[in-house]
N, C-alpha and C positions, 0 to 999 in steps of 0.2 A: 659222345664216344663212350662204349661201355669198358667198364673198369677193364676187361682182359686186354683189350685193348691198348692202356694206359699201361699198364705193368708191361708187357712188352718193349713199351716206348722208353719208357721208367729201366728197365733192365738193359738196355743198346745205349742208351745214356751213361749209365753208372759204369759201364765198359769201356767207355770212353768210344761210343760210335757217333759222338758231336766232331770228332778231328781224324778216323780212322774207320775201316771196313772191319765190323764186326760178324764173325762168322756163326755159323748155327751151330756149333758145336759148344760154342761159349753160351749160346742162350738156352741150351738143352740145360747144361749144366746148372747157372743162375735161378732159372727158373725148374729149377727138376718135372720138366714135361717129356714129352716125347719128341724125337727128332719129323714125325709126320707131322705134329702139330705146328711146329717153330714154321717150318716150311709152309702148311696152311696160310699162316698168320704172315708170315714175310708177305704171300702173293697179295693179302688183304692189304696190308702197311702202303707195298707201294703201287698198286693202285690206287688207294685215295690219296699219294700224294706226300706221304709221310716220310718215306726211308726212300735210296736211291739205293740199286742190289746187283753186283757184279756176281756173274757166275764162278764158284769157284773158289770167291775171294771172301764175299760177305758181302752185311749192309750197313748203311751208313745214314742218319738223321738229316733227313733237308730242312732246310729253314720254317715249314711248318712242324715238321715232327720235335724237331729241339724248343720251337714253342712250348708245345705242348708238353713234353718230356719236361724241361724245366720246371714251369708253374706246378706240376704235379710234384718233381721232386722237391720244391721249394717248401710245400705243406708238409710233405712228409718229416721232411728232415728240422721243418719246425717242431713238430709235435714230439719228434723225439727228442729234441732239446728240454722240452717240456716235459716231461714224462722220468727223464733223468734227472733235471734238476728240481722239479716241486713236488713229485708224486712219487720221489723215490728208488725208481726202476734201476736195474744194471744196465750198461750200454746194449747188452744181449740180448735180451727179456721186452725190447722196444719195439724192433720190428715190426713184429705182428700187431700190434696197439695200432701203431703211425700206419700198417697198411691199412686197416680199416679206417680211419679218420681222413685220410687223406682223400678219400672219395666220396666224404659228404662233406667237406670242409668248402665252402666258400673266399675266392678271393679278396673280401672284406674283412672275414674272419679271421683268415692268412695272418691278412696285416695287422688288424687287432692285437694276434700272438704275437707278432714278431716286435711289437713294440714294448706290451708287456714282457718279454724277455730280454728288453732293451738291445735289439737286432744284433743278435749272435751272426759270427761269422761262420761259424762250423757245426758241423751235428759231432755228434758224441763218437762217429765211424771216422771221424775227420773230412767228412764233404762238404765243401764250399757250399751257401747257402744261398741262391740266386735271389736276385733283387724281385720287387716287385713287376718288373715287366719280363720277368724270366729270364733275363741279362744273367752270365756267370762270365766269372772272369778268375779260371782254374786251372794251373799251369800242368801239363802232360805230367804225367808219374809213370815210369818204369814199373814191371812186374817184377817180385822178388825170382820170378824162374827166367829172365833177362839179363840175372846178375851172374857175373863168374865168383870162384872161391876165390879168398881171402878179400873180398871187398868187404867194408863197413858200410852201414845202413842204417836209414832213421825209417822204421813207418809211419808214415802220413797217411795213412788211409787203406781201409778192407771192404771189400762187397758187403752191401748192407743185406746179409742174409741171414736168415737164424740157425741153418745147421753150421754157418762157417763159423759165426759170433761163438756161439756154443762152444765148440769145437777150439776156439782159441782161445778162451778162456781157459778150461781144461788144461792147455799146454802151458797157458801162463804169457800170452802174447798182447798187447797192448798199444794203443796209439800213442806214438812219440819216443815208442822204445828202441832204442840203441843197440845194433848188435852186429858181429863178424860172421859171415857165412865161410863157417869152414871145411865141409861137405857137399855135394850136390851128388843122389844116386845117379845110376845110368839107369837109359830105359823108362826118365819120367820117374825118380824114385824119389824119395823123402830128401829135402834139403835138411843139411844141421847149421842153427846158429847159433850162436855163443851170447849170452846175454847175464852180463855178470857175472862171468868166471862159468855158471852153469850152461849145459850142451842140451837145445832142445831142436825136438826133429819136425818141421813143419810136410805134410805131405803136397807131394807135386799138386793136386789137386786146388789146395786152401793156397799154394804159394802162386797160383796163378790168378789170384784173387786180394792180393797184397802189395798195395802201392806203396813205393817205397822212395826215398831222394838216397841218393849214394853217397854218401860222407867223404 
């Protein structure tokens, strides 16, 4: 399977397309391509068998594509364990490392790391880190643009992307952070949440990419 291939698989995954119909407007996004390509590449996926693709609705990982999606996010999301905890990196600045590695990384080696790290449950984004047979077992998250105002919220987890990481760094946004959404624009605008007394504005964009448990 060549790498573009994988990242596609790797991207319908992290959206949560292992329990739900993920549309091509979420993977234009995720993966900043073009919406002809996403569509190329769907007809490729489920023809070999990969993804199952309603019209209209989106597409969804079949039991081989989540294979596969899995064992690839499972390297990744090791190496950025590693990368943050022995070589330094910020959780933002990983990304791109772990993308490269992940596609010459061997299932041997995989596990070599994941032992030296003494098998981390989570990457540094907050994603569950699938066992060695690609087994995950990672409970649905609501999107922060799912939520109504005045809800409180814990994040548990953000798209492992680098303009989003970037991007929420910047505003000061972090996994495990505690906050009241007491804004929501109209029309797809900037949500505001409250986090420590201070008011910060997450855009619809990065909020639809922020998994959250509701307090």
């Amino acid at each position: 399977m060549t790498p573009n291939k994988e990242d596609y698989l790797k991207i319908i995954f992290e959206l949560g397309g292992a329990n739900q119909k993920i549309n091509n407007k979420q993977i234009v996004t995720g993966l900043s391509v073009s919406a002809a390509s996403v569509s190329e590449m769907m007809s490729k996926l489920l023809k070999e068998g990969y993804i199952d693709h309603t019209p209209y609705q989106g597409a969804q990982l079949t039991e081989a594509g989540l294979h596969e999606a899995s064992i690839l996010v499972r390297k990744h999301r090791l190496w950025e364990v590693f990368l943050v905890e022995h070589l330094g990196f910020s959780w933002n600045e990983v990304h791109d490392e772990a993308e490269v590695l992940e596609h010459v990384t061997s299932s041997n080696l995989a596990n070599h790391l994941e032992e030296y790290l003494n098998f981390p449950a989570n990457c540094p984004h907050g994603g569950v880190i699938p066992d060695k047979q690609g087994k995950i077992i990672e409970s649905p998250l609501q999107t922060l643009v799912e939520m109504s105002v005045d809800t409180d919220v814990k994040i548990q987890r953000v798209l492992d992307d680098r303009e989003l990481l970037d991007y929420l760094v910047t505003v000061g946004i972090n996994i495990g952070d505690q906050c009241r959404i007491t804004e929501i624009g109209a029309y797809e605008g900037p949500i505001t949440l409250t986090k420590d007394g201070q008011a910060i504005q997450i855009s619809y964009k990065a909020a639809c990419n922020l998994f959250i448990q509701p307090l």
